[in-house]
NUMARVEX-696654 format. One record per residue (C-alpha): residue number from 1; residue in one letter; chain; y negated, x, z. Coordinates in steps of 0.5 Angstrom, whole numbers. Layout:
residues N
ATOM  seq  type  mol     yy     xx     zz
ATOM  NUM     A    A      Y      X      Z
...
END
This chain:
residues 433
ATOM  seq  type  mol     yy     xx     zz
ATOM    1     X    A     64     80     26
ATOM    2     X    A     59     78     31
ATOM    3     X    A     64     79     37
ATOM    4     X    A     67     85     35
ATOM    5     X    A     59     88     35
ATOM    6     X    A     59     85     42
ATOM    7     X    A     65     89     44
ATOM    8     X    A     64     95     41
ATOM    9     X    A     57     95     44
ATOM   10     X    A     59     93     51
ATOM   11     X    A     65     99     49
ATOM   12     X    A     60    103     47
ATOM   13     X    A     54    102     54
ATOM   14     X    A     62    102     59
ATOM   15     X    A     63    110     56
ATOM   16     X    A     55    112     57
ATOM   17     X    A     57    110     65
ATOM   18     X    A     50    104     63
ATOM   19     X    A     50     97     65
ATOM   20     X    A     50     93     58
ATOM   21     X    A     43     91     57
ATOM   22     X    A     43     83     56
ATOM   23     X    A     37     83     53
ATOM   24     X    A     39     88     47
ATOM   25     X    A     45     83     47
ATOM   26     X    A     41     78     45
ATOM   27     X    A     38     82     41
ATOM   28     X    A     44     83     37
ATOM   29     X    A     47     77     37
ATOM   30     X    A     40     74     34
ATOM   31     X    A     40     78     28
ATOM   32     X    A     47     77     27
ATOM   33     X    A     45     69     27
ATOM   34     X    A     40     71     21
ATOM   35     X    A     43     75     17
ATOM   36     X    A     49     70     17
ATOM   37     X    A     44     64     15
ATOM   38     X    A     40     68     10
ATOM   39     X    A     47     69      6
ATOM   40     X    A     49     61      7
ATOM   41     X    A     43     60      4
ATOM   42     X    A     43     65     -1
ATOM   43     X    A     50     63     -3
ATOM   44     X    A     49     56     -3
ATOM   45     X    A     43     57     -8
ATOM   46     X    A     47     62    -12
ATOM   47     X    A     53     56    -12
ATOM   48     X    A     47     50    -14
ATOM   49     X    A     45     54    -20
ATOM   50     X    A     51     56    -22
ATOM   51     X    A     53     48    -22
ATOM   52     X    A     47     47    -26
ATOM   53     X    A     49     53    -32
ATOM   54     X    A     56     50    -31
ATOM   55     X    A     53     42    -33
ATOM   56     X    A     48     44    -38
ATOM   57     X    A     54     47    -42
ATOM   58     X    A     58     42    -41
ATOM   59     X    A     53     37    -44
ATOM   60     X    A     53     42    -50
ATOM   61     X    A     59     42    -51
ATOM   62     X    A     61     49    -50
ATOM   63     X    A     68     49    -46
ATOM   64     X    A     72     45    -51
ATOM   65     X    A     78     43    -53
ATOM   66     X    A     81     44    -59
ATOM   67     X    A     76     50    -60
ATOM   68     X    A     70     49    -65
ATOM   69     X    A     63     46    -65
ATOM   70     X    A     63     40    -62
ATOM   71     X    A     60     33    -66
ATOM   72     X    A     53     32    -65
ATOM   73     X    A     50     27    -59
ATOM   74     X    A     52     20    -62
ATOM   75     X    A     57     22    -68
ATOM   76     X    A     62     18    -64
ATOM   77     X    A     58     12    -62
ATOM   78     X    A     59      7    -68
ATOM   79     X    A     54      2    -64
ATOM   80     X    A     47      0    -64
ATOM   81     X    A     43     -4    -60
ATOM   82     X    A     38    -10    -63
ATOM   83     X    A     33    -13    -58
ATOM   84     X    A     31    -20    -59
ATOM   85     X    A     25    -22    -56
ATOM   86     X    A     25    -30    -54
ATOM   87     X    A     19    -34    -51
ATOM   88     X    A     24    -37    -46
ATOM   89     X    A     31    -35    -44
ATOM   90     X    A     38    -37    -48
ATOM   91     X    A     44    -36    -45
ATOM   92     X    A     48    -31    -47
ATOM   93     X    A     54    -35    -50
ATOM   94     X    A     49    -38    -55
ATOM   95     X    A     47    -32    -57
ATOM   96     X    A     53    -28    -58
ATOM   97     X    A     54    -36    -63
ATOM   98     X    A     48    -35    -66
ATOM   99     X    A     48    -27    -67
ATOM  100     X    A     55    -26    -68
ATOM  101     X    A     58    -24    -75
ATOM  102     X    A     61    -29    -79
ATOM  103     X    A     66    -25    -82
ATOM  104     X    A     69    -23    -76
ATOM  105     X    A     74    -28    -73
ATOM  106     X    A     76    -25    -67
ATOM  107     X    A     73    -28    -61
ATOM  108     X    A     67    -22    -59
ATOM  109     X    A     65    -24    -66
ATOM  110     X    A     63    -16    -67
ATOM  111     X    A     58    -16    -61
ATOM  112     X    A     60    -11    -55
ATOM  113     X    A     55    -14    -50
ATOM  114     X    A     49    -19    -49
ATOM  115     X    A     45    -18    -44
ATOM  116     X    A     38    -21    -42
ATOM  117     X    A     34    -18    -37
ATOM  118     X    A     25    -20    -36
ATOM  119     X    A     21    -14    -38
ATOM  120     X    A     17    -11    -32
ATOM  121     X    A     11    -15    -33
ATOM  122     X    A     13    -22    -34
ATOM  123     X    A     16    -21    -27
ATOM  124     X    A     10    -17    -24
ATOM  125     X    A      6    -24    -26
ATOM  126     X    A     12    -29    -23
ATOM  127     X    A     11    -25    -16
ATOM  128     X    A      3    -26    -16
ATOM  129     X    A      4    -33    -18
ATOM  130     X    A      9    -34    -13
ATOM  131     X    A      5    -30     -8
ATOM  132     X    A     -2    -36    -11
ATOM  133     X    A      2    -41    -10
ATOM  134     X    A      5    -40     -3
ATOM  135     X    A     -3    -39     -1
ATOM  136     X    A     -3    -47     -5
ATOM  137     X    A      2    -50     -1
ATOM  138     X    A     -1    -47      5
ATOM  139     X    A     -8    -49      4
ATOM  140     X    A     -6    -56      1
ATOM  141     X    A     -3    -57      9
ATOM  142     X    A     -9    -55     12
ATOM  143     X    A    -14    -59      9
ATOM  144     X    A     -8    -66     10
ATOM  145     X    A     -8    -64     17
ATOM  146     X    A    -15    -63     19
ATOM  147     X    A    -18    -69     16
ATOM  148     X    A    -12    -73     18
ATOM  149     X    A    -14    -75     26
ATOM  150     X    A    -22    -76     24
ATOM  151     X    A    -19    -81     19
ATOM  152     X    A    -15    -85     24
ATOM  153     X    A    -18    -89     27
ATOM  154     X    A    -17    -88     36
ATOM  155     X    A    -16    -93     41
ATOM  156     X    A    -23    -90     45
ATOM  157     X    A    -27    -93     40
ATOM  158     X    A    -25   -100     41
ATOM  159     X    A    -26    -98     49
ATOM  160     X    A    -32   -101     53
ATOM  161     X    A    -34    -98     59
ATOM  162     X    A    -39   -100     63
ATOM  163     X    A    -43    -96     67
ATOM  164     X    A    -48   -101     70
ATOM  165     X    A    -48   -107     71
ATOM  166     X    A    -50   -110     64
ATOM  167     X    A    -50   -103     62
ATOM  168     X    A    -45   -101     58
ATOM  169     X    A    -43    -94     55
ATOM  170     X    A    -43    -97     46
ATOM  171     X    A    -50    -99     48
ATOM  172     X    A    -53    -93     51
ATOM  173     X    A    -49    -88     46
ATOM  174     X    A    -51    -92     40
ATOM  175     X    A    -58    -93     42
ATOM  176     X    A    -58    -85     43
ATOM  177     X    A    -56    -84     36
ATOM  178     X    A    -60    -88     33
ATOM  179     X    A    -65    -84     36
ATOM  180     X    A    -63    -77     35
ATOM  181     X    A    -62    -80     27
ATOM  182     X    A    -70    -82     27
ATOM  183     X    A    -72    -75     31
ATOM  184     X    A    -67    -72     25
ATOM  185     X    A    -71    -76     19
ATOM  186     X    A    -77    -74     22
ATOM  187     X    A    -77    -67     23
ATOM  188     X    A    -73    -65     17
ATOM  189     X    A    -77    -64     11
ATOM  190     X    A    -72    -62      4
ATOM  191     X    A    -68    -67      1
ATOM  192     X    A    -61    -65      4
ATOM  193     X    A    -63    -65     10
ATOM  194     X    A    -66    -72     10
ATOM  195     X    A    -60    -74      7
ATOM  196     X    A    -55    -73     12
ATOM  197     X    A    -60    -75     18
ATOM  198     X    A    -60    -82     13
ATOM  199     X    A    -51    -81     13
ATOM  200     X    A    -51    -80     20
ATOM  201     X    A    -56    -86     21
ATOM  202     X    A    -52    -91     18
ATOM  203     X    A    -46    -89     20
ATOM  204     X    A    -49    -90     28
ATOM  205     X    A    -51    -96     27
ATOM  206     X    A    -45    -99     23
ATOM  207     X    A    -42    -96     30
ATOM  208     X    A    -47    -99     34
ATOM  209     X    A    -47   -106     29
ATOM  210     X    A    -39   -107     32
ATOM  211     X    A    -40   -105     39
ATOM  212     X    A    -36    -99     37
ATOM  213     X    A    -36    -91     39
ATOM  214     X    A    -33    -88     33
ATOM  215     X    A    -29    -82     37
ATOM  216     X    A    -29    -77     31
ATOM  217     X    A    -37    -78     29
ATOM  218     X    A    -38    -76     37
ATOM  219     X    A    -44    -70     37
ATOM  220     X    A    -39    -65     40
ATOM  221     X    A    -41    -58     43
ATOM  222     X    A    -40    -52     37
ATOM  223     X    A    -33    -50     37
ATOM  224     X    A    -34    -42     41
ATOM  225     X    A    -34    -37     35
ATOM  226     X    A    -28    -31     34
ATOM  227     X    A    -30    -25     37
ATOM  228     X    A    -33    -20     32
ATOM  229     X    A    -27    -14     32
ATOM  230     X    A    -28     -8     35
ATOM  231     X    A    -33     -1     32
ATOM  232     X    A    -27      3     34
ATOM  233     X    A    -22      5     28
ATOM  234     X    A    -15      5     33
ATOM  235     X    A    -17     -2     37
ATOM  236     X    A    -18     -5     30
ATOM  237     X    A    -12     -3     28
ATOM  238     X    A     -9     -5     34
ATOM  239     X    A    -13    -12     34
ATOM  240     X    A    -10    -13     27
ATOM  241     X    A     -3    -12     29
ATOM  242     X    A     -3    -18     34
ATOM  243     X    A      1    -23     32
ATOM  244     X    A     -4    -30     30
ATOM  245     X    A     -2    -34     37
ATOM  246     X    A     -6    -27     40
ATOM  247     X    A    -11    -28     36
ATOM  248     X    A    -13    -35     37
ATOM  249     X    A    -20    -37     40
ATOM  250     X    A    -17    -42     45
ATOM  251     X    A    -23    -46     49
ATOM  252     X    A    -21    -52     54
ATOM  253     X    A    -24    -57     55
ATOM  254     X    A    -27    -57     47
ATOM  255     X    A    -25    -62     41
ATOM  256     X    A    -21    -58     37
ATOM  257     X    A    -18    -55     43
ATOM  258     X    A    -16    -49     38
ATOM  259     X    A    -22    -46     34
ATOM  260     X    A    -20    -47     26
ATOM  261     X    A    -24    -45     21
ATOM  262     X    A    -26    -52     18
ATOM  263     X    A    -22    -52     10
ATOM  264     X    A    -26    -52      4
ATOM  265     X    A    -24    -57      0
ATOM  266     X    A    -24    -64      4
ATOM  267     X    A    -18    -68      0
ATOM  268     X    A    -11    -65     -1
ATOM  269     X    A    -14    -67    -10
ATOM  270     X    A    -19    -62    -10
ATOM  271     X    A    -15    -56     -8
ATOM  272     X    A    -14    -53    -15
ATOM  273     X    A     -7    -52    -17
ATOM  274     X    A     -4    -45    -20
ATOM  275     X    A      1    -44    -24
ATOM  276     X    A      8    -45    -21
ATOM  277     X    A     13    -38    -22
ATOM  278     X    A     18    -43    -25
ATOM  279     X    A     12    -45    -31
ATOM  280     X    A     13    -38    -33
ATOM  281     X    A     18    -38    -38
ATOM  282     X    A     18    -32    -42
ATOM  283     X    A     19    -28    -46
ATOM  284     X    A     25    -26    -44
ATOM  285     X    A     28    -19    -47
ATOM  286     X    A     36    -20    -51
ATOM  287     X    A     39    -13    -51
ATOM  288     X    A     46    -15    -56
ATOM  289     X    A     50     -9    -57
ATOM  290     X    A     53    -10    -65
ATOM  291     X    A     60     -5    -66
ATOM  292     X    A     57     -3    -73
ATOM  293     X    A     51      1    -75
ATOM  294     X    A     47     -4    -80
ATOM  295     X    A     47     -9    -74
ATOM  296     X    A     39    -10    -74
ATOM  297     X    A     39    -11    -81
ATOM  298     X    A     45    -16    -79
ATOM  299     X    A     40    -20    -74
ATOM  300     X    A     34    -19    -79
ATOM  301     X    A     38    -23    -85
ATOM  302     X    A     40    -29    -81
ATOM  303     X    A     33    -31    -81
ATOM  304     X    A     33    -34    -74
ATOM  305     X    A     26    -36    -72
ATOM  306     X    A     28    -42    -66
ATOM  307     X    A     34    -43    -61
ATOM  308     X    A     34    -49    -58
ATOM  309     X    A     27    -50    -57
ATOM  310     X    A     26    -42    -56
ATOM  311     X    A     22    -39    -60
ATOM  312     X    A     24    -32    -63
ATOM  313     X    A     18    -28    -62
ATOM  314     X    A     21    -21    -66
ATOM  315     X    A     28    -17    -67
ATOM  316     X    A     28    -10    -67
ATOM  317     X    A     32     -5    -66
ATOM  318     X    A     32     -1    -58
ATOM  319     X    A     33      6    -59
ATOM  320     X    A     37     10    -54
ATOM  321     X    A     38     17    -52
ATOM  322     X    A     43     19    -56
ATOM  323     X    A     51     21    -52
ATOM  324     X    A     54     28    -52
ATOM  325     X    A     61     28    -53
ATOM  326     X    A     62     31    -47
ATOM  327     X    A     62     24    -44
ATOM  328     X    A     67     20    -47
ATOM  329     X    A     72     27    -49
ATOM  330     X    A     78     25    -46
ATOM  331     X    A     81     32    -46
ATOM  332     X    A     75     34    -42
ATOM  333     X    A     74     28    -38
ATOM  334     X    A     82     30    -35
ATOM  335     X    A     80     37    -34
ATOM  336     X    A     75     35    -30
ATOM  337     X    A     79     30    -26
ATOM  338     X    A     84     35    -25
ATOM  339     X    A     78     40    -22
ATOM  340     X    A     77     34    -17
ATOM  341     X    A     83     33    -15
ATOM  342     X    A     84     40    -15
ATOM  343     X    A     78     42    -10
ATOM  344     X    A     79     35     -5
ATOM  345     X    A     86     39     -4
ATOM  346     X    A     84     45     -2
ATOM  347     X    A     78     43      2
ATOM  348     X    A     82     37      4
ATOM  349     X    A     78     32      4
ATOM  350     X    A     77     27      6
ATOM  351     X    A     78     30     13
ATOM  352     X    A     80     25     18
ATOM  353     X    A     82     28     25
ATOM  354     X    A     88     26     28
ATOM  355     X    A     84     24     34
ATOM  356     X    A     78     25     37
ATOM  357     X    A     75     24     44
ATOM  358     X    A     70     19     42
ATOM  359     X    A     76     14     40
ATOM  360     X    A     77     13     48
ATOM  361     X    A     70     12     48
ATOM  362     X    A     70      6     43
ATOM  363     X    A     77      2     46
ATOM  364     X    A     77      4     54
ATOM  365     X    A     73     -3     56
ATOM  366     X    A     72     -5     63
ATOM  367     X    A     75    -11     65
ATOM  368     X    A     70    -15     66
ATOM  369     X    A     69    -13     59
ATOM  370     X    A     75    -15     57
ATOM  371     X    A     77    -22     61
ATOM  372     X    A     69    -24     58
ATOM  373     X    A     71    -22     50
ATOM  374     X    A     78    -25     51
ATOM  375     X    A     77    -32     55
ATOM  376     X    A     80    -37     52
ATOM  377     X    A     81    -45     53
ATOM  378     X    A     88    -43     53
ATOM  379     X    A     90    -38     58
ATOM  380     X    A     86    -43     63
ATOM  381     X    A     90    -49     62
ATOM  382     X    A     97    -44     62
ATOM  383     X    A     94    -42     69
ATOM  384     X    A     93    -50     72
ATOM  385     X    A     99    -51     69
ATOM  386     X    A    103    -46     73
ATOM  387     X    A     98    -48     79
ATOM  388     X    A    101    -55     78
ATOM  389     X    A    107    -55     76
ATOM  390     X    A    109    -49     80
ATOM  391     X    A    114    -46     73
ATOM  392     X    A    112    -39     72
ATOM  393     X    A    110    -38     64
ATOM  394     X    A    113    -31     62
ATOM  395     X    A    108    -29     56
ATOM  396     X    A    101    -30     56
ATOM  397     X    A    100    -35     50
ATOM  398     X    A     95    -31     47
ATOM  399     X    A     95    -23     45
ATOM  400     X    A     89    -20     49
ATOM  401     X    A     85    -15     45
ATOM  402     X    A     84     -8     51
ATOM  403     X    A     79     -5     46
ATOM  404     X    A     75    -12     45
ATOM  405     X    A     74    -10     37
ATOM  406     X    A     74     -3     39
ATOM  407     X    A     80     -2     36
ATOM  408     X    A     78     -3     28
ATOM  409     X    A     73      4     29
ATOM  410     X    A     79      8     31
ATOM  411     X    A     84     10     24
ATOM  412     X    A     91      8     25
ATOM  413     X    A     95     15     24
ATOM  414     X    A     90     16     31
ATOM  415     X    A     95     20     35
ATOM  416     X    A     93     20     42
ATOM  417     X    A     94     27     47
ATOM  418     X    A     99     29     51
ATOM  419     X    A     93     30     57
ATOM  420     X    A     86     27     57
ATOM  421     X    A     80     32     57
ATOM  422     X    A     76     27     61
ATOM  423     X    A     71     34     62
ATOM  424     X    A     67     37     58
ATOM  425     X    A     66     45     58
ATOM  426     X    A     60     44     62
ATOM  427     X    A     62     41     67
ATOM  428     X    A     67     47     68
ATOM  429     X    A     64     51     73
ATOM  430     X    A     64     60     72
ATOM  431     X    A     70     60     77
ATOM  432     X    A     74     56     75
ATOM  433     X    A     75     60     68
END
């Protein structure tokens, strides 16, 4: 429609003796495209409430077979569906013993199906307590290896360097602590203070008693602190975004070399211990689909308040939405596949093309490509022995693929053109047409 108004207009501007204004052209040409989108849309809403009528009825019931009202929703389904709650799971083979009929001797023991599944909430608190226990672990490992080098003993602390003569380096610091300790027990006034300056005391002149410098009890400069983050919302952002070896506050030359936040608990004991998720054992939901109604009064009569260990926390019945007839009519469930069929013929779905120019593209591979997908062992020892032995080797042991796994994208009714279109249309210039 478009290319005919296109000719009628040019037809139209040739007879008036006018140049064709390329402008109003486009004009046309522009309104043509939104008059045609507005009717796809139009035409694909009208469809998509057409379907929705048609749904609608169908669950309704009204296109049947033989005619007549159908039954209501649930009338063919003889099913119900007893959910037991238990304190921790059961398997579903001990169940299906337990809760199955005694009058029915088939093997399904007139129970459809068994299914166990966590209620939301149980599951919620397994995720927080596998979250909990994974911060546990972590922290336990902190706090084991931070202490872990000042509990071991050094080889400098046995280590006397003199740095004089008669002077040596044990004296001169042990002398020095001891001094601090005394200005320390002088100066502090409250009782916590006091107590570590005596702590500090002692511990010093037990060093200095042995004629040795404990390495870890060494006064150390204080580790350089983690810059404050940044005012600017973006640059925090982007603070926070770096990874944790970015972010660390290396100083050299420091005892730790990597300024660690020092752990709150000083032994791997004190850290409390939450719940493991495996301790979470309930309760667990059975949903047992009996194929008679009066199943629940079934499950109730037995009486059951243990399986196993697990307690059997209560049994009620789980209501569903009732099923229309539409959904298991077998007349309407042919018609409808017939409709299918119907419609994928027409539209000839799936639609797969005999070949299209991307195929070329995903198996035509350079050689370098190809020797380097297909290398093998083999094909270099079948080339030595031709140089050695001089006897040619007819085939090569191994089939080469060309397309380097390419291939499996490429349909296998693919039928390769006569003549390859190496060109796209805009590579054809205005005078070649």
């Amino acid at each position: 429609m478009l290319h005919s108004t296109r000719e009628q207009y040019l037809r139209h501007q040739e007879e008036l003796g006018a140049m064709p204004a390329p402008s109003r052209l486009k004009m046309v040409q522009e309104s043509m495209r939104n008059i045609k989108r507005v009717v796809k849309e139009r035409d694909a809403e009208a469809t998509a409430q057409a379907t929705a009528i048609f749904q609608e009825r169908l669950e309704r019931g009204v296109y049947r077979f033989p005619p007549g009202p159908p039954p209501p929703p649930g009338a063919h389904d003889p099913t119900v569906v007893v959910k037991v709650i238990l304190s921790r799971r059961v398997e579903a083979d001990r169940l299906r013993e337990i809760f199955g009929r005694y009058d029915v001797f088939e093997p399904h023991k007139g129970i459809v199906r068994v299914e166990l599944k966590l209620p939301d909430e149980v599951l919620r608190k397994k995720e927080e307590a596998e979250q909990l226990w994974t911060q546990y672990v972590a922290e336990k490992s902190d706090v084991k290896e931070y202490h872990r080098w000042s509990a071991s003993p050094s080889v400098y602390d046995y280590a006397s360097v003199e740095l004089a003569p008669g002077v040596f380096a044990n004296d001169a610091v042990a002398e020095m602590s001891t001094r601090n300790a005394e200005d320390d027990d002088g100066n502090n006034s409250n009782n916590n203070s006091a107590v570590v300056g005596a702590d500090i005391e002692n511990d010093k002149t037990s060093a200095a008693g042995d004629g040795a410098i404990v390495a870890a009890r060494l006064p150390v400069p204080a580790s350089k602190q983690r810059p404050p983050p940044p005012k600017n919302p973006l640059e925090r952002i982007k603070a926070e975004r770096r990874s944790y070896l970015a972010r660390t506050v290396i100083q050299l030359g420091y005892f730790p070399n990597i300024t660690m936040q020092v752990p709150r608990y000083a032994t791997v004991e004190e850290v409390p211990r939450p719940t493991h998720p495996d301790e979470i054992e309930g309760p667990w939901e059975a949903y047992i689909t009996y194929d008679r109604r009066n199943g629940l009064e079934y499950a109730q009569s037995l009486g059951v308040t243990t399986i196993d260990g697990a307690e059997v926390i209560r049994i009620v019945e789980h209501k569903r939405e009732p099923q229309p007839y539409a959904k298991v009519d077998p007349v309407f469930l042919e018609a409808l596949r017939r409709e299918k069929a119907r419609e994928e013929t027409l539209m000839k779905w799936p639609h797969v093309p005999e070949w299209k120019y991307e195929y070329s593209e995903y198996t035509r591979k350079h050689l370098a490509e190809i020797v380097r997908h297909n290398y093998s062992n083999v094909v270099d020892y079948v080339d030595r022995e031709v140089l050695l032995t001089g006897r040619s080797v007819w085939e090569c042991p191994i089939d080469i693929d060309y397309s380097c796994g390419g291939a499996k994208s490429v349909p296998p009714h693919a039928k390769k053109p006569l003549r390859y279109m190496d060109i796209k249309i805009s590579d054809v210039g205005v005078t070649d047409i």
